[in-house]
C-alpha positions as CSV (number, residue, x, y, z in Angstrom):
1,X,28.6,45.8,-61.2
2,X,30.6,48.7,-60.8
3,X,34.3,49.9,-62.8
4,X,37.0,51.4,-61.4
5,X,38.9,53.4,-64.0
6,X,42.5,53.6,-63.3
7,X,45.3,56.1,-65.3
8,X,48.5,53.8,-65.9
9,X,52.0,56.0,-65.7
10,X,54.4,53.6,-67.4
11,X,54.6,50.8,-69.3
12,X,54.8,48.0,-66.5
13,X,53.1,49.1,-63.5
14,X,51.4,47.6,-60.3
15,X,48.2,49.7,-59.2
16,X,47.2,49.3,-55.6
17,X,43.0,49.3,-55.6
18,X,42.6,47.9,-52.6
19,X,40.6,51.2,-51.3
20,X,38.3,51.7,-54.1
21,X,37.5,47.7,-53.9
22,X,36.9,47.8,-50.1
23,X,35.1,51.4,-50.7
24,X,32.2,49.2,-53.1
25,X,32.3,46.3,-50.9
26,X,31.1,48.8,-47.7
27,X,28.6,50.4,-50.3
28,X,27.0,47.4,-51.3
29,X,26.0,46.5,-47.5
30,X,26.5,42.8,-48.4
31,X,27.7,41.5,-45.3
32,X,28.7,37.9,-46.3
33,X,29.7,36.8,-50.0
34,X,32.2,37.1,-52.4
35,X,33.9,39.8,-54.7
36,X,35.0,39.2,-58.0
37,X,37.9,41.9,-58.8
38,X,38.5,41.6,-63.5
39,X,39.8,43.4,-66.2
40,X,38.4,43.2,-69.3
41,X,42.0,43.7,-71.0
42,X,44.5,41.2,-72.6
43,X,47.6,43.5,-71.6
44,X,46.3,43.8,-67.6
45,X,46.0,41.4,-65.2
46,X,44.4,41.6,-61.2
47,X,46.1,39.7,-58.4
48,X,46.2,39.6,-54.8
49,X,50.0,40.4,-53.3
50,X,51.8,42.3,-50.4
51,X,50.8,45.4,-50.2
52,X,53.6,46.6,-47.7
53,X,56.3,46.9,-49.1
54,X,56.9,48.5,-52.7
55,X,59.6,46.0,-53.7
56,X,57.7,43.2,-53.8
57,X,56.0,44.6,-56.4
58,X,59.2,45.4,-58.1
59,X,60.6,41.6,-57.9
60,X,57.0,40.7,-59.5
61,X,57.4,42.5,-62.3
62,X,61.3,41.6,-62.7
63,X,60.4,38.1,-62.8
64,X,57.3,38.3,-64.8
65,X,60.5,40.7,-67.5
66,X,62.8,38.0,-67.0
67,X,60.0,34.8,-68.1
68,X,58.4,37.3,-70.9
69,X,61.3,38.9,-72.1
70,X,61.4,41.7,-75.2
71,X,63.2,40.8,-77.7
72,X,62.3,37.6,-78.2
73,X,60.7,36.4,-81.9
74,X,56.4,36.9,-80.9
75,X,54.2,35.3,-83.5
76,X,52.2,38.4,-82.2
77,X,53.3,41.5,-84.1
78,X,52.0,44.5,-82.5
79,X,54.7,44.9,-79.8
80,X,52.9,43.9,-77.2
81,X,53.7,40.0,-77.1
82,X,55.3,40.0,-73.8
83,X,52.5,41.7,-72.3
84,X,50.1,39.4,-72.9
85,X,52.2,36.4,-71.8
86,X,52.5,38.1,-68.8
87,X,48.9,38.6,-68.3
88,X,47.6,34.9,-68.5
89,X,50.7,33.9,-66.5
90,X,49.2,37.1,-63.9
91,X,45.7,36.2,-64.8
92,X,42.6,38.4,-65.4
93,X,40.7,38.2,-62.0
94,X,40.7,37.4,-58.6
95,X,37.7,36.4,-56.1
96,X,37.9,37.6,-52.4
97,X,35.6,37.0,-49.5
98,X,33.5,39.3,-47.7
99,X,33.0,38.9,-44.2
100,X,31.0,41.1,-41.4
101,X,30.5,43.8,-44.9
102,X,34.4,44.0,-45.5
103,X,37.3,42.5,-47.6
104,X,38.5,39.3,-45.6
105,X,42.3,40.4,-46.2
106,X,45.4,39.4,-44.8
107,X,47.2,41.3,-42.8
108,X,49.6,43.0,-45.7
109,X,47.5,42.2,-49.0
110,X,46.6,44.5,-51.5
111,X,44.2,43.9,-54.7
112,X,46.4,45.1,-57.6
113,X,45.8,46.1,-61.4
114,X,48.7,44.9,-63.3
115,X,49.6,47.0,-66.1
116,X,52.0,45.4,-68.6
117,X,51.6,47.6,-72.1
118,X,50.5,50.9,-70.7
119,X,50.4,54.0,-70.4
120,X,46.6,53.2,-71.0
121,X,43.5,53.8,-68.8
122,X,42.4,50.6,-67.6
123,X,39.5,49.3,-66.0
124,X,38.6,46.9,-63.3
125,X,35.4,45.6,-62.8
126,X,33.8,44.8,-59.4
127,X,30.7,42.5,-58.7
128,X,29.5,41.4,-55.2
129,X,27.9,38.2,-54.4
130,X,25.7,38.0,-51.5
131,X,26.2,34.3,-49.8
């Protein structure tokens, strides 16, 4: 298994780790299989999105605001109700393919961390399944 570490900025961020994810995939020399991308956090998620265009990440989060709002009365006390909501509605991992020893990706997806009670350093881990 391997970790990426990743510094968040702000409190609701989308991290693009598409590089360091296709850098351990070509390290492993697994040339058919599977990658499982997880965070081990309750306040991040992982998911699989455009990767072109900035504002699609922007409409993500804005939605994900809008359906896990501040403000509203959390059972949860700490603060951080909303992020976690947001979380199992993002999830905590995503599995992608490996073909001929690379990410089988389309043509504008991007494997992102999903920050939602940051700043924080965050980690993702990485395994690789050979098929």
């Amino acid at each position: 298994m391997n970790t990426i570490e990743v510094r968040t900025g702000s409190r609701e961020i989308m991290v693009n780790i598409t590089a360091e994810v296709e850098r351990i995939v070509a390290s492993s020399a697994v040339k058919t299989g599977v990658c499982i991308v997880t965070v081990p956090h309750t306040t991040a998620g992982v998911t699989v999105n455009e990767g072109a265009d900035p504002d699609v990440q922007a409409d993500i989060l804005m939605v994900l605001r809008r359906g896990a709002p501040d403000g509203l009365d959390y059972a949860h006390t700490e603060g951080n109700g909303p992020a976690h909501v947001k979380t199992a509605l993002v999830g905590s991992s995503t599995t992608l393919i490996i073909e001929n020893g690379a990410l089988k990706l389309g043509t504008w997806q991007a494997v992102y961390l999903c920050e939602f009670d940051g700043p924080r350093t965050r980690k993702a881990w990485v395994q690789i399944l050979e098929a």
